[in-house]
mmCIF file of the N, C-alpha and C atoms, coordinates in Angstrom:
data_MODEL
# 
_entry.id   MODEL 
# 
loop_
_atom_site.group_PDB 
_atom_site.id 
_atom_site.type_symbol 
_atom_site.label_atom_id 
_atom_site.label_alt_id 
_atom_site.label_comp_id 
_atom_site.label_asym_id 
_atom_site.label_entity_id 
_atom_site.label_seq_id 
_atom_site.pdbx_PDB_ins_code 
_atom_site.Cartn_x 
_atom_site.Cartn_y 
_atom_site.Cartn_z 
_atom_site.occupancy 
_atom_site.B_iso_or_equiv 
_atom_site.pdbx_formal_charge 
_atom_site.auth_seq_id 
_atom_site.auth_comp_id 
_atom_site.auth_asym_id 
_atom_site.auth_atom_id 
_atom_site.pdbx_PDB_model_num 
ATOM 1   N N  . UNK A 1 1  ? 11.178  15.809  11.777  1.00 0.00 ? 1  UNK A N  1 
ATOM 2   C CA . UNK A 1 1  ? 10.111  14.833  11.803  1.00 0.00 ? 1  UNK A CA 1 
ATOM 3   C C  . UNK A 1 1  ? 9.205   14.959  10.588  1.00 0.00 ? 1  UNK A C  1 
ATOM 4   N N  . UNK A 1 2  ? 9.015   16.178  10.049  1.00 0.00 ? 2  UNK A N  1 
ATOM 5   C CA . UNK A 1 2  ? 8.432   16.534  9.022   1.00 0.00 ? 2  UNK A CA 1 
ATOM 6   C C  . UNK A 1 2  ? 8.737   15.739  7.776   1.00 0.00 ? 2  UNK A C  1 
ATOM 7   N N  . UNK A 1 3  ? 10.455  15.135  7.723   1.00 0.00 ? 3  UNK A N  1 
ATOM 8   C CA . UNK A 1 3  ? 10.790  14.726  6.281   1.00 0.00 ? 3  UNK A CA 1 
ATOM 9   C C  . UNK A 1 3  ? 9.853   13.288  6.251   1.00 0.00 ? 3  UNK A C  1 
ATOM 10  N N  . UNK A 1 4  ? 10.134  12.574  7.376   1.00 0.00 ? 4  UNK A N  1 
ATOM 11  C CA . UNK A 1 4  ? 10.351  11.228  8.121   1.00 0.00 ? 4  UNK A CA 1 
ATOM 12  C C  . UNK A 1 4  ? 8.416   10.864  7.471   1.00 0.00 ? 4  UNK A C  1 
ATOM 13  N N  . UNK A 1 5  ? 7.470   11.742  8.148   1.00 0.00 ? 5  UNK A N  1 
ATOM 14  C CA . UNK A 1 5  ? 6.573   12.209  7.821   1.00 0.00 ? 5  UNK A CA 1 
ATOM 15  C C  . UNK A 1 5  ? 6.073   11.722  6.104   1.00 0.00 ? 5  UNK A C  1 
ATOM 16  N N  . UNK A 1 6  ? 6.243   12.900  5.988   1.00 0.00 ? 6  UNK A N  1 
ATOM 17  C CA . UNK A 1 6  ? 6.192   12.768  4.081   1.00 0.00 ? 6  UNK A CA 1 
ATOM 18  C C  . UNK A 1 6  ? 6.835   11.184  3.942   1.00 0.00 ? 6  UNK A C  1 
ATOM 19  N N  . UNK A 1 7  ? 7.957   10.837  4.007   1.00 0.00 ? 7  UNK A N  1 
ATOM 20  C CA . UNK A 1 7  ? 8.359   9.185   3.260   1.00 0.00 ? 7  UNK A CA 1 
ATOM 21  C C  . UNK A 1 7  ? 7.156   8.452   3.792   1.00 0.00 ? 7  UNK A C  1 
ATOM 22  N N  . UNK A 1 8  ? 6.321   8.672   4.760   1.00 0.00 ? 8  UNK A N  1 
ATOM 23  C CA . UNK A 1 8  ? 5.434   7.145   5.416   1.00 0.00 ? 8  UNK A CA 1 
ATOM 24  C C  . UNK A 1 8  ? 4.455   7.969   4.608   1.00 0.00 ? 8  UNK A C  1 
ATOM 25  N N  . UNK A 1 9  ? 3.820   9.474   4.656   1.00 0.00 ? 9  UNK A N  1 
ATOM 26  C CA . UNK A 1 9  ? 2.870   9.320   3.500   1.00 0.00 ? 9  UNK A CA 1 
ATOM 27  C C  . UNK A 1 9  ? 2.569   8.962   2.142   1.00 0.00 ? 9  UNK A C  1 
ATOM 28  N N  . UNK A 1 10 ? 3.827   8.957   1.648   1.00 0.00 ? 10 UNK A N  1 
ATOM 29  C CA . UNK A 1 10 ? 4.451   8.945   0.002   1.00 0.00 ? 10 UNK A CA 1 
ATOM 30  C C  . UNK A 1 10 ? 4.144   7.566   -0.082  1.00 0.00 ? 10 UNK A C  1 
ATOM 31  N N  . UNK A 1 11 ? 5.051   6.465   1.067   1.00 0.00 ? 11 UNK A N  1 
ATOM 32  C CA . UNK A 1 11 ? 4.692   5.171   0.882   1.00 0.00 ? 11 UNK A CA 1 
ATOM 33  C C  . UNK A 1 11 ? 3.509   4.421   1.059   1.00 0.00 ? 11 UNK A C  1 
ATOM 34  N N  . UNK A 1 12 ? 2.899   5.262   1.910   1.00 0.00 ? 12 UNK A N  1 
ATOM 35  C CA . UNK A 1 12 ? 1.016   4.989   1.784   1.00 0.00 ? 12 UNK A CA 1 
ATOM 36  C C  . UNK A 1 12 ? 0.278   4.652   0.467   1.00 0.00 ? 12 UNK A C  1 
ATOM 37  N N  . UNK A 1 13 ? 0.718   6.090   -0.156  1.00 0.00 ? 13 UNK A N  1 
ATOM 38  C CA . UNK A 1 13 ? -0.335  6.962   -1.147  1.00 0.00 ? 13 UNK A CA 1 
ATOM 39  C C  . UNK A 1 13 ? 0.183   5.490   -2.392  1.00 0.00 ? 13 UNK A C  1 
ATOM 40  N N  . UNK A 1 14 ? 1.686   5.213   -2.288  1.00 0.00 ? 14 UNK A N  1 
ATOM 41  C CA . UNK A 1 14 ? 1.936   4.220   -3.156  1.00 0.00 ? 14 UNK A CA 1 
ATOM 42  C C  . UNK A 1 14 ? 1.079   2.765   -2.966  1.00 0.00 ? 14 UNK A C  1 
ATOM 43  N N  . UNK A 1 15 ? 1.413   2.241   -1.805  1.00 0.00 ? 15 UNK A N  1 
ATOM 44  C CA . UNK A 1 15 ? 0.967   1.130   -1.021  1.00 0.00 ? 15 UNK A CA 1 
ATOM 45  C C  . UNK A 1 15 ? -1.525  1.121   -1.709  1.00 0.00 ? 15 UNK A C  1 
ATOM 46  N N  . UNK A 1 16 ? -1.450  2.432   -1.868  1.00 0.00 ? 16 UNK A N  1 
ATOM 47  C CA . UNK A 1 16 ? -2.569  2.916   -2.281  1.00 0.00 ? 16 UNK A CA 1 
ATOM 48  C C  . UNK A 1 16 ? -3.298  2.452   -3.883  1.00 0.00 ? 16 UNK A C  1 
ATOM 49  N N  . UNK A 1 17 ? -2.071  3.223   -4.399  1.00 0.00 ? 17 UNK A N  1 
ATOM 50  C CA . UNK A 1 17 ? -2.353  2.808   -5.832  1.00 0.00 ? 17 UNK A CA 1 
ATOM 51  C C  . UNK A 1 17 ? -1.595  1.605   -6.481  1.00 0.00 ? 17 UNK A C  1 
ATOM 52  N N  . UNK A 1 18 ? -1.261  0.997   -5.636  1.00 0.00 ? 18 UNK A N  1 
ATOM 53  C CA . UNK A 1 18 ? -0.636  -0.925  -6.067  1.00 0.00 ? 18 UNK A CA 1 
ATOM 54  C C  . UNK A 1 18 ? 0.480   -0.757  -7.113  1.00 0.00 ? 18 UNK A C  1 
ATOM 55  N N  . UNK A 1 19 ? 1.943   0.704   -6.677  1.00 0.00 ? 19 UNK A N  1 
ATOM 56  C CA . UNK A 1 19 ? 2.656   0.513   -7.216  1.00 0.00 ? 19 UNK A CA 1 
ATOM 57  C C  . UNK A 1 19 ? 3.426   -0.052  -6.643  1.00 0.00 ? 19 UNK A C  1 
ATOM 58  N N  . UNK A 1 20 ? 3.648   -1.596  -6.723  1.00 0.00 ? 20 UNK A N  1 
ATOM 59  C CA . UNK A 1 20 ? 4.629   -2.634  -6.463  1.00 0.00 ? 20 UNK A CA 1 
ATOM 60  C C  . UNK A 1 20 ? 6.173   -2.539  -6.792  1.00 0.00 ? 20 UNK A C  1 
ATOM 61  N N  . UNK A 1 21 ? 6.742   -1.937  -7.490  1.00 0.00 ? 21 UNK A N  1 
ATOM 62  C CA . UNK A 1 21 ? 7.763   -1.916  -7.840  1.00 0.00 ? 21 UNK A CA 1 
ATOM 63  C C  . UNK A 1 21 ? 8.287   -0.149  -7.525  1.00 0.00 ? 21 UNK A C  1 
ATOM 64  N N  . UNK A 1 22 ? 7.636   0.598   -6.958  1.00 0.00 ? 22 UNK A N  1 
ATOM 65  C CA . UNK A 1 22 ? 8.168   1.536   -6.225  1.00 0.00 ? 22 UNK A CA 1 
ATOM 66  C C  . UNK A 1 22 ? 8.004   1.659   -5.185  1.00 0.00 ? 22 UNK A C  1 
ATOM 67  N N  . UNK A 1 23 ? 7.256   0.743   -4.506  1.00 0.00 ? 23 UNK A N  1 
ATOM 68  C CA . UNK A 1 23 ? 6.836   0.608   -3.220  1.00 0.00 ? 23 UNK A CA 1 
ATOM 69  C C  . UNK A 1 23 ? 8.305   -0.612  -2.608  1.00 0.00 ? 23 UNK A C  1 
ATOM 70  N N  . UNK A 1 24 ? 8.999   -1.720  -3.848  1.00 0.00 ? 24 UNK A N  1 
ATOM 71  C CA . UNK A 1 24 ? 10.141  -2.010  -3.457  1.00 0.00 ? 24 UNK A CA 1 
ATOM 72  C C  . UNK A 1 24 ? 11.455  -0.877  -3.920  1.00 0.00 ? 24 UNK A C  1 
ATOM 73  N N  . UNK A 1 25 ? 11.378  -0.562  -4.158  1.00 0.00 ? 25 UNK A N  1 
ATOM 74  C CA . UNK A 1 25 ? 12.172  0.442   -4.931  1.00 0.00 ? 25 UNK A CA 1 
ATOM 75  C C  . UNK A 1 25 ? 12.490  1.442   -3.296  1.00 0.00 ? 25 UNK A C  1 
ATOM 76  N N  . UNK A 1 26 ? 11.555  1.686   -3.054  1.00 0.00 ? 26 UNK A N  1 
ATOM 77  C CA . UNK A 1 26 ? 11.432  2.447   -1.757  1.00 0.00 ? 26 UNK A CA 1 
ATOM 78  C C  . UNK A 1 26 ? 11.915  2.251   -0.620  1.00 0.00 ? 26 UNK A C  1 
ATOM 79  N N  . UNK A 1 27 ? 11.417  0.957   -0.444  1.00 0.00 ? 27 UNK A N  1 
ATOM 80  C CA . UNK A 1 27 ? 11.659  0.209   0.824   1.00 0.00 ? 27 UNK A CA 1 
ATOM 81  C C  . UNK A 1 27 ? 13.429  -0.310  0.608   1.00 0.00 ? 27 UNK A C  1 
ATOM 82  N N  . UNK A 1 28 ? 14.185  -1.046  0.003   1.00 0.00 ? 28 UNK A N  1 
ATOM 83  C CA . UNK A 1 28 ? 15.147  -1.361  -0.641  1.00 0.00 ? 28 UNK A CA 1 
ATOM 84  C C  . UNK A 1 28 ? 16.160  0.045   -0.615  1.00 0.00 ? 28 UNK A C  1 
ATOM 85  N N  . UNK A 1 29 ? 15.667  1.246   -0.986  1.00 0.00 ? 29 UNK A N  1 
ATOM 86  C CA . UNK A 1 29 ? 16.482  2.707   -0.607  1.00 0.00 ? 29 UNK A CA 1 
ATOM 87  C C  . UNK A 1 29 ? 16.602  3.046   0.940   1.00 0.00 ? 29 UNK A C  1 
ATOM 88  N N  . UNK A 1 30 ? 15.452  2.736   1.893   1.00 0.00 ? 30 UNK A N  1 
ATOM 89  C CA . UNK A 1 30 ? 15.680  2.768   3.279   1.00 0.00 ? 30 UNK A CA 1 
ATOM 90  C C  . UNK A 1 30 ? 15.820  1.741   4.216   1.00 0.00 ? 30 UNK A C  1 
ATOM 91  N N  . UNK A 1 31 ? 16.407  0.847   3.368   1.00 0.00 ? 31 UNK A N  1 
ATOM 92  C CA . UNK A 1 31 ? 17.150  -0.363  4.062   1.00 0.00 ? 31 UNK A CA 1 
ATOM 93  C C  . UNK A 1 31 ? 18.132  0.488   5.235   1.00 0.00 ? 31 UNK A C  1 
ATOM 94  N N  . UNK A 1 32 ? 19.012  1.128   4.721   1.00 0.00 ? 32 UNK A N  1 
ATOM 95  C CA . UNK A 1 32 ? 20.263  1.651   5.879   1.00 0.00 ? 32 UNK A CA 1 
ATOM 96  C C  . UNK A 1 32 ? 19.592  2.600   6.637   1.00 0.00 ? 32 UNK A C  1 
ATOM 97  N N  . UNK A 1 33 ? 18.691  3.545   5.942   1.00 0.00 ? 33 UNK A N  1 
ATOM 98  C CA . UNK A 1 33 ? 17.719  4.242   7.474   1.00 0.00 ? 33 UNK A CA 1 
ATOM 99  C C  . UNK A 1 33 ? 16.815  3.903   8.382   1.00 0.00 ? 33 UNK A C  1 
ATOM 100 N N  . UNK A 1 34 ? 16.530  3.418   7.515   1.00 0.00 ? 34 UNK A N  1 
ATOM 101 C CA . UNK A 1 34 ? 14.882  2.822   8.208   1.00 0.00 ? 34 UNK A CA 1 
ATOM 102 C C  . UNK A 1 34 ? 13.988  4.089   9.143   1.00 0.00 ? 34 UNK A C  1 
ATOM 103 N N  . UNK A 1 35 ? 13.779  4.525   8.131   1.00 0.00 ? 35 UNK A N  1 
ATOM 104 C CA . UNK A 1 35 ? 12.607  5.774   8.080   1.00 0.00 ? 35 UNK A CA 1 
ATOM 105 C C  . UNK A 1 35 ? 11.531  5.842   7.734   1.00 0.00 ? 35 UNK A C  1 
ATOM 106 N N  . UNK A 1 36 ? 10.981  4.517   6.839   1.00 0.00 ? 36 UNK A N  1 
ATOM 107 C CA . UNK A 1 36 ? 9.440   4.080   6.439   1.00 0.00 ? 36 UNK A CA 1 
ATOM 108 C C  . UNK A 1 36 ? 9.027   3.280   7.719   1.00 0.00 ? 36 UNK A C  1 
ATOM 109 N N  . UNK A 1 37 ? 8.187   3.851   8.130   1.00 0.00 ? 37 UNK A N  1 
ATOM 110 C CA . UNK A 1 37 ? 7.115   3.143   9.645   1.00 0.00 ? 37 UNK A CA 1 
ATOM 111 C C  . UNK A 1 37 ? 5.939   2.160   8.918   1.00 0.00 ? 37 UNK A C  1 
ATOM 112 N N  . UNK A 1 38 ? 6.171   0.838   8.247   1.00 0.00 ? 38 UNK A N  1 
ATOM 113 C CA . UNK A 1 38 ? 4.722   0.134   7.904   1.00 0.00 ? 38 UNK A CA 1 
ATOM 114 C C  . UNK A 1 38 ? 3.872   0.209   8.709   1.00 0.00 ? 38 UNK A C  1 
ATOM 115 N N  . UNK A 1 39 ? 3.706   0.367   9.885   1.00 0.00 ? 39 UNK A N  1 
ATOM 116 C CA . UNK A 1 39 ? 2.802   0.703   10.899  1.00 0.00 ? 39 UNK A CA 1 
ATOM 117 C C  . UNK A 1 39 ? 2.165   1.948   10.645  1.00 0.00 ? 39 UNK A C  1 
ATOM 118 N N  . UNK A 1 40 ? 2.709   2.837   10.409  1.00 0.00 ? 40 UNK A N  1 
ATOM 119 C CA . UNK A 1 40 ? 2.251   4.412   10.091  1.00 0.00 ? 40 UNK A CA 1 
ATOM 120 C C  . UNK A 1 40 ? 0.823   4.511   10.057  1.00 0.00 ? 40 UNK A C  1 
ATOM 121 N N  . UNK A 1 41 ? -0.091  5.194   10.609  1.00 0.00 ? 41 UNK A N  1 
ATOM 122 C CA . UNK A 1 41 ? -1.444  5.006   10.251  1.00 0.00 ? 41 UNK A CA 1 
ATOM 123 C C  . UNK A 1 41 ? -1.457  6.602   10.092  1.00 0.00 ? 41 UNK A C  1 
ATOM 124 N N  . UNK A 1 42 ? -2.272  6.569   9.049   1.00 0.00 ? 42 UNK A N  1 
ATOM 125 C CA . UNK A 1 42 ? -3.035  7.836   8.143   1.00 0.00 ? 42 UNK A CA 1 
ATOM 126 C C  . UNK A 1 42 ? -4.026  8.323   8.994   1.00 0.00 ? 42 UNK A C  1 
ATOM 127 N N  . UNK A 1 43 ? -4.022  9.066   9.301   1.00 0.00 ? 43 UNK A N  1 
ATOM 128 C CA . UNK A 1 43 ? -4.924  10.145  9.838   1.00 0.00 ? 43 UNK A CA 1 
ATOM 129 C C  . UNK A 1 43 ? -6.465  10.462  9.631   1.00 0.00 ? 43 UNK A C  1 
ATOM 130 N N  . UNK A 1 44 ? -6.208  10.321  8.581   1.00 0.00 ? 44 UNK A N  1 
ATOM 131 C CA . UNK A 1 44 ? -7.277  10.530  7.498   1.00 0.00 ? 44 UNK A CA 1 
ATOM 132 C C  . UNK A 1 44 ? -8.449  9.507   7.606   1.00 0.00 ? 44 UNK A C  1 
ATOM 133 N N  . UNK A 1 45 ? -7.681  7.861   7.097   1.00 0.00 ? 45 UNK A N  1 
ATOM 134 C CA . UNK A 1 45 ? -8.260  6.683   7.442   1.00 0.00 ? 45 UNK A CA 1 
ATOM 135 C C  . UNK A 1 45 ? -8.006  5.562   7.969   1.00 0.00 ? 45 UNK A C  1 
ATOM 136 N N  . UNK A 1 46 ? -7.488  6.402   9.073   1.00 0.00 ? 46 UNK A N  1 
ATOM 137 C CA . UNK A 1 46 ? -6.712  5.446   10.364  1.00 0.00 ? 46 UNK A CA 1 
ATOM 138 C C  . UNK A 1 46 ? -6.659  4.042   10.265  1.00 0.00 ? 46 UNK A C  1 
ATOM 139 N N  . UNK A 1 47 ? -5.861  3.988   8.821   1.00 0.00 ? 47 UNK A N  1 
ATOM 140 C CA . UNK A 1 47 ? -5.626  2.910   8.458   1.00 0.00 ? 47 UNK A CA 1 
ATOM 141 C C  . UNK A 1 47 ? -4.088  2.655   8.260   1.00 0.00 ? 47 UNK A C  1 
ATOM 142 N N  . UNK A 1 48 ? -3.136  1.524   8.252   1.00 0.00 ? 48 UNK A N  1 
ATOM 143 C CA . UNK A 1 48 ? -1.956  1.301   7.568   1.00 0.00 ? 48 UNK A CA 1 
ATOM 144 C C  . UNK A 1 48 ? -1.873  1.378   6.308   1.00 0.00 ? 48 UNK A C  1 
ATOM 145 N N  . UNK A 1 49 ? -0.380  1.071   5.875   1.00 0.00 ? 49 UNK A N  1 
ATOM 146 C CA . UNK A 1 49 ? -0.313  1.350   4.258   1.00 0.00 ? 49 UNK A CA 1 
ATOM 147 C C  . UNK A 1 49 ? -0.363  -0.308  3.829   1.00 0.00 ? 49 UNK A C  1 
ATOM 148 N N  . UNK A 1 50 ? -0.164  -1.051  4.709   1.00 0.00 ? 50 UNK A N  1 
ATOM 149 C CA . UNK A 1 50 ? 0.053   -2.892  4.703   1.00 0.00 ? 50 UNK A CA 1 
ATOM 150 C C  . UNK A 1 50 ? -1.711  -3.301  4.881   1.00 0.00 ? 50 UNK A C  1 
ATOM 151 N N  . UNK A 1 51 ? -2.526  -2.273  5.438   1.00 0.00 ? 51 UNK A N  1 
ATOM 152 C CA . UNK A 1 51 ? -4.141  -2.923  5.663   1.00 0.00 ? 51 UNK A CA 1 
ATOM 153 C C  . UNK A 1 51 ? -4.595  -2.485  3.615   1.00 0.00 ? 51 UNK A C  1 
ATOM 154 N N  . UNK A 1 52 ? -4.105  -1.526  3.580   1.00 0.00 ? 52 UNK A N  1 
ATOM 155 C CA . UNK A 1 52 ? -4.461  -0.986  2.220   1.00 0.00 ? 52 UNK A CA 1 
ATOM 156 C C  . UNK A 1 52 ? -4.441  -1.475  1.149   1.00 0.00 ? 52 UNK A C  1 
ATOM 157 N N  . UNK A 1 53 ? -3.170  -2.284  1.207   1.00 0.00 ? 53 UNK A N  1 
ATOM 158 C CA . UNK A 1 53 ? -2.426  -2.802  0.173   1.00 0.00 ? 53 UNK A CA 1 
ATOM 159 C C  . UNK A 1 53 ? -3.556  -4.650  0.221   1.00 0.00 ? 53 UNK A C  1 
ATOM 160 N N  . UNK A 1 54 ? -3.894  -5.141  1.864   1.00 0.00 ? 54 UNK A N  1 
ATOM 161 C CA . UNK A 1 54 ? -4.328  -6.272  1.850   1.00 0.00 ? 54 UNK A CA 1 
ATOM 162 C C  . UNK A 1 54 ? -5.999  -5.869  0.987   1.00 0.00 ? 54 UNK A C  1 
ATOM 163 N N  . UNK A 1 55 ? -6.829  -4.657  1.726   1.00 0.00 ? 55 UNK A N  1 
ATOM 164 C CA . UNK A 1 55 ? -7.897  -4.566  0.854   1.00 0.00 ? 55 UNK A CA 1 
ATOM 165 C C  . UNK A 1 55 ? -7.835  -4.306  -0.835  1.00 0.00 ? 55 UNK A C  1 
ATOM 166 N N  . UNK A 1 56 ? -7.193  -3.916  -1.340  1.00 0.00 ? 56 UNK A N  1 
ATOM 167 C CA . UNK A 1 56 ? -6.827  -3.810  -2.755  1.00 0.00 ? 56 UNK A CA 1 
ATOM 168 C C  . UNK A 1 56 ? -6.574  -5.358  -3.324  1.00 0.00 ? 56 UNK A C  1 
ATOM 169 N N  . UNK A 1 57 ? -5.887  -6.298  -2.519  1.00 0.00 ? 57 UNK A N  1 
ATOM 170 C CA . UNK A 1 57 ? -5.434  -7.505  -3.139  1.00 0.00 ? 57 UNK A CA 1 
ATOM 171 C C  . UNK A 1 57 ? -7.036  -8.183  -2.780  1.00 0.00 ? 57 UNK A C  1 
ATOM 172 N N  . UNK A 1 58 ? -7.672  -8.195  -1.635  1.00 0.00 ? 58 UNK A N  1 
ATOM 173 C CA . UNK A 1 58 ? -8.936  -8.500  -1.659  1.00 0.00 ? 58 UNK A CA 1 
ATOM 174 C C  . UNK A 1 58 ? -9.613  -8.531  -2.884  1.00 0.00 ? 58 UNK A C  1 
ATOM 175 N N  . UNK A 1 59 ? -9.791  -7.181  -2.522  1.00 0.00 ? 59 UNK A N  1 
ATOM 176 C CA . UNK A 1 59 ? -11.022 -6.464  -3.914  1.00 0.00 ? 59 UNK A CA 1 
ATOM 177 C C  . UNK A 1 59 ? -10.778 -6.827  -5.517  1.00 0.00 ? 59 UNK A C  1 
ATOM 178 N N  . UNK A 1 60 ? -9.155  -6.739  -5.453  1.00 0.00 ? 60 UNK A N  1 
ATOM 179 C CA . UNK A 1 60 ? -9.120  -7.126  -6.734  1.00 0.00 ? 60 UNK A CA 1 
ATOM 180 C C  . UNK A 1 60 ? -9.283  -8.750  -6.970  1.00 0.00 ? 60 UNK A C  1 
ATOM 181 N N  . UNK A 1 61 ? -9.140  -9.582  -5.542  1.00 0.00 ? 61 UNK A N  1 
ATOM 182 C CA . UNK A 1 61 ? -9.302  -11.122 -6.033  1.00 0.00 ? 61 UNK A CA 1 
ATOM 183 C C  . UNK A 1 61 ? -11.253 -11.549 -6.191  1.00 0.00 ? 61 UNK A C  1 
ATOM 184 N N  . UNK A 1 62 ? -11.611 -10.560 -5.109  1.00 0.00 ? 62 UNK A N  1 
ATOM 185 C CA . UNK A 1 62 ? -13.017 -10.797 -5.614  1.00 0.00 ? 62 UNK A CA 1 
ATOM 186 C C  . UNK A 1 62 ? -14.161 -10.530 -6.865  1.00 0.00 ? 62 UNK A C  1 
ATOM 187 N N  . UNK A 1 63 ? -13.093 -9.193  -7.646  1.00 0.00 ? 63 UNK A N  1 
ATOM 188 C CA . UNK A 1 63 ? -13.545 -9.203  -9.188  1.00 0.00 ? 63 UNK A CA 1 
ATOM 189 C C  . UNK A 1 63 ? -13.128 -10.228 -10.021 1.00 0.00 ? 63 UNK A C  1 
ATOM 190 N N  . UNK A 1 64 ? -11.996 -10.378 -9.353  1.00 0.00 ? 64 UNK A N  1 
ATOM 191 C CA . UNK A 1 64 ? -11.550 -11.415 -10.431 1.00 0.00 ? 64 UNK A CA 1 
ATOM 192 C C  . UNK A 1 64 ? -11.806 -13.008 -10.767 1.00 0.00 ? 64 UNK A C  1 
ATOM 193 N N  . UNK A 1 65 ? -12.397 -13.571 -9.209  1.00 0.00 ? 65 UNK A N  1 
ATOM 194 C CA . UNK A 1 65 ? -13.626 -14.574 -8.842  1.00 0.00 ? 65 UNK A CA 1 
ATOM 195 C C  . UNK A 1 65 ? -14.722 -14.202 -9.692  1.00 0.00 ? 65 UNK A C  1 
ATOM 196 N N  . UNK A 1 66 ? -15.219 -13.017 -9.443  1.00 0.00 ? 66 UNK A N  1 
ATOM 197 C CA . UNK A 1 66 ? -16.460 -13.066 -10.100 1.00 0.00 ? 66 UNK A CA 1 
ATOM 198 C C  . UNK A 1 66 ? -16.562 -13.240 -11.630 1.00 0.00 ? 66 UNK A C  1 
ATOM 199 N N  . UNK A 1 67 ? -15.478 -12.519 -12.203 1.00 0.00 ? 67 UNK A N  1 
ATOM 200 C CA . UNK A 1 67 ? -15.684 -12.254 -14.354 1.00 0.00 ? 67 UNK A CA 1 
ATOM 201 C C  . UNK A 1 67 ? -15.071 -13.928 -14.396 1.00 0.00 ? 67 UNK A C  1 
ATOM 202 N N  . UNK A 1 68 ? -14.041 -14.597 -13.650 1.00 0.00 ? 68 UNK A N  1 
ATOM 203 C CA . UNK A 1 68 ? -13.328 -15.291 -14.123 1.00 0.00 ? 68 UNK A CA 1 
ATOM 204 C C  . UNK A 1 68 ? -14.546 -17.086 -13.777 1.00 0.00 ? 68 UNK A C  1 
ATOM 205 N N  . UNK A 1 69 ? -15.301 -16.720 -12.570 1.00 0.00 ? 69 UNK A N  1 
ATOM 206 C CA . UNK A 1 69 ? -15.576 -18.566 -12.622 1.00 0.00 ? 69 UNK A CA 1 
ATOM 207 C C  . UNK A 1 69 ? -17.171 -17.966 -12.216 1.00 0.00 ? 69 UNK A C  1 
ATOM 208 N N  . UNK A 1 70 ? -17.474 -17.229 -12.170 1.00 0.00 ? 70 UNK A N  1 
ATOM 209 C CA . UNK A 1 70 ? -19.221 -17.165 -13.288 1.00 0.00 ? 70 UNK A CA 1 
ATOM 210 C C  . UNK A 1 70 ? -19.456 -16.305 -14.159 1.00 0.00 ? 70 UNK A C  1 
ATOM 211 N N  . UNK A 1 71 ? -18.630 -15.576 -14.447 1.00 0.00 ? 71 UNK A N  1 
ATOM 212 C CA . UNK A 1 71 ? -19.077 -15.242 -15.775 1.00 0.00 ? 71 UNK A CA 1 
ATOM 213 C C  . UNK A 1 71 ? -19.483 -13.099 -15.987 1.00 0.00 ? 71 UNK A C  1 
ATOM 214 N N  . UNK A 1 72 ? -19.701 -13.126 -17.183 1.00 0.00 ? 72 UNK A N  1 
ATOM 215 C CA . UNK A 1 72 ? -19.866 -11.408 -17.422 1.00 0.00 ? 72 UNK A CA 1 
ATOM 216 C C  . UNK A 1 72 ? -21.113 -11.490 -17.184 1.00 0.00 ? 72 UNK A C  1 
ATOM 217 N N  . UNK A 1 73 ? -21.730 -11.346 -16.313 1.00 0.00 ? 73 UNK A N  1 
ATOM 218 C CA . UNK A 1 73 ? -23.662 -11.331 -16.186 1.00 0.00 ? 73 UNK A CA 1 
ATOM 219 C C  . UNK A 1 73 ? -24.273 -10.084 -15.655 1.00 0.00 ? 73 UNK A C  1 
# 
């Protein structure tokens, strides 16, 4: 359970830092196991790795509202 473990944290920590293309890379390798739990919630911040990934796309659309349609102020 331990390995199983580590892959849903690994894919978190990714899902975390908005690496998109190892986060498919990942998922696409455990197609035939299916050993990544998107459900998985972190302990830590009893959060998913799919809630993580939605606040990051948030955050980054609301900077990008802000510099892009009023301005550097």
């Amino acid at each position: 359970m331990g390995n199983i473990d580590s892959r849903n944290e690994r894919f978190y920590n990714l899902c975390g830092l908005g690496k998109a293309h190892l986060i498919e890379k990942m998922l696409e390798n455990d197609r035939t196991f299916n050993t990544i739990n998107i459900n998985w919630v972190a302990f830590e911040t009893q959060s998913t790795p799919l809630l993580i990934v939605i606040n990051i796309l948030f955050f980054s659309n609301q900077i990008f509202f802000k510099f892009y349609f009023i301005g550097f102020s």
